[in-house]
Structures are given as structure tokens and as C-alpha cells.
N, CA and C of each residue as an Amber inpcrd file, in Angstrom:
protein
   213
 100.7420000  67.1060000 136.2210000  99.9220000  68.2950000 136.0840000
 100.7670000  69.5620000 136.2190000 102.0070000  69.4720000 137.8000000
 102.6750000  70.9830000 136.8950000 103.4430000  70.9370000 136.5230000
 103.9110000  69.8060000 135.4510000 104.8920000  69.8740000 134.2320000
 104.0860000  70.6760000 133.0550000 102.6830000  70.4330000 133.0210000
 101.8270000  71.0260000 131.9010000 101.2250000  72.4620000 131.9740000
 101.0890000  72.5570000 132.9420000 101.1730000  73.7390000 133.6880000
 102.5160000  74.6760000 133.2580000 103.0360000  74.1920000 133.6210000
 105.3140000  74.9390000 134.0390000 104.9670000  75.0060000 131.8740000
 104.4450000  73.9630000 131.3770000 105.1860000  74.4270000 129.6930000
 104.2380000  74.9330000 129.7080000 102.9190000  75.0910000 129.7080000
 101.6730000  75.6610000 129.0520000 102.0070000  77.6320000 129.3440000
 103.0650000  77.8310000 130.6800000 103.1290000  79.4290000 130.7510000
 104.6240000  79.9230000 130.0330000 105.0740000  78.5530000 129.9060000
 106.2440000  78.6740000 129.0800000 106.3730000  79.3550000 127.7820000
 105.1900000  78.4920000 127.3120000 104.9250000  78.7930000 125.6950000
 104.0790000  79.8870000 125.8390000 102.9490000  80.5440000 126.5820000
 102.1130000  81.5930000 126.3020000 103.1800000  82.4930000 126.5800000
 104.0560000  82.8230000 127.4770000 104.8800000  84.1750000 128.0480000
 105.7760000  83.6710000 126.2540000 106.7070000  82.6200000 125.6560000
 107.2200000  83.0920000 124.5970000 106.3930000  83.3690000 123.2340000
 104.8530000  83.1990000 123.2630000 104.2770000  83.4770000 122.2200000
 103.7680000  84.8820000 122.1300000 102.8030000  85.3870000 123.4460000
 102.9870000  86.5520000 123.5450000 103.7650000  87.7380000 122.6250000
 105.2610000  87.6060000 123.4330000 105.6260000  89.0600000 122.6070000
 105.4290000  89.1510000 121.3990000 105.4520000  87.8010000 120.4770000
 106.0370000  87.8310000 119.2210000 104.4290000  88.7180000 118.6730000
 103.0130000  88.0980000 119.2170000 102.1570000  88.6330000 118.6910000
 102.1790000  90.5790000 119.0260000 102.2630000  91.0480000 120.0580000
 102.4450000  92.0930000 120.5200000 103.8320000  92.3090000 119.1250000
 104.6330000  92.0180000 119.2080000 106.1440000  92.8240000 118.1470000
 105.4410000  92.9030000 117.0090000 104.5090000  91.9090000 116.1590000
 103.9900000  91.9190000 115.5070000 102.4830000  93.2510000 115.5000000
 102.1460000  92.9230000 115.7020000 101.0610000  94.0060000 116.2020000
 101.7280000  95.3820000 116.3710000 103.0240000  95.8430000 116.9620000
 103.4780000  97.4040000 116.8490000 103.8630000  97.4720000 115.5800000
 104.6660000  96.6150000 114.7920000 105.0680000  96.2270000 113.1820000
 104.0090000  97.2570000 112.3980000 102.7110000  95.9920000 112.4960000
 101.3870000  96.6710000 111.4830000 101.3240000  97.9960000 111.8660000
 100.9530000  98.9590000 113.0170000 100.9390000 100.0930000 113.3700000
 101.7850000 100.7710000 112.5360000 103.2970000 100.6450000 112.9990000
 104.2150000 101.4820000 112.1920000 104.1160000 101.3470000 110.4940000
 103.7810000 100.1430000 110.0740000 103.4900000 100.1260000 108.5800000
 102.1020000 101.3460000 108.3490000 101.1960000 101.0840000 108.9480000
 100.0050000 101.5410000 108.6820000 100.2870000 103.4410000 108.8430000
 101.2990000 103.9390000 110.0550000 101.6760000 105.3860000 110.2600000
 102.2360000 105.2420000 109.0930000 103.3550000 104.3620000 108.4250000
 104.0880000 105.0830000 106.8840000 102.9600000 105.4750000 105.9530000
 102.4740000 104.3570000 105.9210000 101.0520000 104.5120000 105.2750000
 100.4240000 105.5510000 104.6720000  99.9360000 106.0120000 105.8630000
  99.3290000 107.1790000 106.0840000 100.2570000 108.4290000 105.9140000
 101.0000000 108.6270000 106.5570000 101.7740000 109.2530000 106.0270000
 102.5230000 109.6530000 104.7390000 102.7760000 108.5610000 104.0630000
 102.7750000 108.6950000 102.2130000 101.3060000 109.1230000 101.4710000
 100.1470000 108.6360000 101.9970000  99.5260000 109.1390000 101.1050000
  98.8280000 110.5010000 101.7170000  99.2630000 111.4410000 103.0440000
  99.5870000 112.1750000 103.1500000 100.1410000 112.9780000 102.3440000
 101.4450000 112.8600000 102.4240000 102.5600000 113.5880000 101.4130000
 102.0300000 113.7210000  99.8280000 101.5580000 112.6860000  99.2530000
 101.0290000 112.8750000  98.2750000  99.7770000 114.0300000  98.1110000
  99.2680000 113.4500000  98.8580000  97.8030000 114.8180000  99.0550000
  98.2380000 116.3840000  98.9130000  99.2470000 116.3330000  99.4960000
 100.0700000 117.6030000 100.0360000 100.8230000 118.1990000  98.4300000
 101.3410000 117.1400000  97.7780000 101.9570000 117.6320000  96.5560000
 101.0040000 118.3310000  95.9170000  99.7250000 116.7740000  95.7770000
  98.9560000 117.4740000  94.8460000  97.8770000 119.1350000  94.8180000
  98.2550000 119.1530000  96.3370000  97.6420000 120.0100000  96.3020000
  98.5390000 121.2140000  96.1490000  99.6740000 121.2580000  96.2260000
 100.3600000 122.3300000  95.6990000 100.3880000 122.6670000  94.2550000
 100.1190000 121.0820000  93.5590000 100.1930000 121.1990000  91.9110000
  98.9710000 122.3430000  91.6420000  97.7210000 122.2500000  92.6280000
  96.7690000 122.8770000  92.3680000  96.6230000 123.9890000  92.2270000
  97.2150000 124.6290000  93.5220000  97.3750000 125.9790000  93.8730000
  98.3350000 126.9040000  92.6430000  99.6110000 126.2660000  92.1370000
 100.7060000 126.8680000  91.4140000 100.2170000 126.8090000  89.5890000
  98.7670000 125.8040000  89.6820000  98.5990000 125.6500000  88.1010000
  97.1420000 125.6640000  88.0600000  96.2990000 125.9380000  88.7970000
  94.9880000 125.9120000  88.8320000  93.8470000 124.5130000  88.3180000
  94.6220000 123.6100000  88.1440000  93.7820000 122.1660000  88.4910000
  94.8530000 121.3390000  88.9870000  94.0400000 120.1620000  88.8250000
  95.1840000 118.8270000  89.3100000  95.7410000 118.2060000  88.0220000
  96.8040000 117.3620000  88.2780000  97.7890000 116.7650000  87.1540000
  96.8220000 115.9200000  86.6880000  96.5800000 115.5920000  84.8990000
  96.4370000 114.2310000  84.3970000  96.8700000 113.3030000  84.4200000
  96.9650000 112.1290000  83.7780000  97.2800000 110.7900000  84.1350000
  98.7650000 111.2460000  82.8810000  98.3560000 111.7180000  81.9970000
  99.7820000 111.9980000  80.9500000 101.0950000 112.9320000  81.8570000
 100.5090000 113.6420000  82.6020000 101.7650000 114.6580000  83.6650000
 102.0300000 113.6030000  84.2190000 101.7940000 112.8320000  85.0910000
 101.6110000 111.8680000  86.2010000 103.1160000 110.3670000  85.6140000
 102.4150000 110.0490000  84.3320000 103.7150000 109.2740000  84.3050000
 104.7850000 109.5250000  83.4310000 105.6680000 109.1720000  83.5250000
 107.0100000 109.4520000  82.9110000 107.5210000 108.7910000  82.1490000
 107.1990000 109.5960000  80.4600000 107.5240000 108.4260000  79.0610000
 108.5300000 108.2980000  78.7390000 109.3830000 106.9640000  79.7940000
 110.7780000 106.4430000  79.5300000 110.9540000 106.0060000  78.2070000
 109.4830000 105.0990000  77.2070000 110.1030000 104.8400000  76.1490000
 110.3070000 105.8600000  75.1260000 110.0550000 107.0530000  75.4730000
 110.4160000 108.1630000  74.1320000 111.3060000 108.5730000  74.4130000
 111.9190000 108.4180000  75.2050000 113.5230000 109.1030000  76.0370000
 114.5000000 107.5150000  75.4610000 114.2320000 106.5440000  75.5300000
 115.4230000 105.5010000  75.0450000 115.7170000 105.6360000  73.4620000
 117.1600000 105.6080000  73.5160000 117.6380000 105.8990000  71.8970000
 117.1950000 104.5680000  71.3860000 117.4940000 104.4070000  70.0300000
 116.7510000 103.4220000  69.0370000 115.5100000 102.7280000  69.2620000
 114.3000000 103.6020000  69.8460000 113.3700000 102.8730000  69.7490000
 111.9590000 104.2040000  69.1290000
């Protein structure tokens, strides 16, 4: 009984952190997160202010194939 005992706190104290390391992980993903689509908000709203609406979907992407020679 405290052999099962002695592993049973063995394994919870090494499983633990990993869920906790894991768990601050998602946080910090979720602050980039937020933070990028932050920043974005922030552009667009400068696009707004300097041109009086927001960008279309044609401003927005960038037509690499009319820029490549022979095509």
C-alpha cells in the first residue's frame, strides 16, 4: 500500500507541471492572439482615417501573378 501510494504522488507531482506549462503555453498563444488581431484593427483603422473608408478585398491582396514575367 505505500509503494502505491510513494508512485501514485510520484506521477501526480510529475504530471502536474506539464499540465500547468501547458496551460501558461495556451495563455501566451491566446495574448499573441489578441494582440495581432489588435494590430490589425489598429492598421485598419488608420487606413480609415488617411482615406476615408476601409480597404477592399482587391487593396488587401497582392497580385503576385501580374508581377511574374512570362505569364
Amino acid at each position: 500500500m505505500n509503494f502505491f501510494i510513494l508512485f501514485l504522488s510520484f506521477l501526480v507531482s510529475w504530471l502536474v507541471p506539464g499540465v500547468s506549462y501547458s496551460g501558461s503555453q495556451t495563455k501566451a498563444l491566446d495574448v499573441e492572439r489578441k494582440n495581432d488581431i489588435n494590430s490589425i484593427y489598429q492598421k485598419l483603422e488608420e487606413y480609415y482615417n488617411e482615406n476615408g473608408d476601409y480597404p477592399t478585398s482587391d487593396k488587401l491582396v497582392y497580385k503576385t501573378i501580374e508581377t511574374l514575367p512570362g505569364l
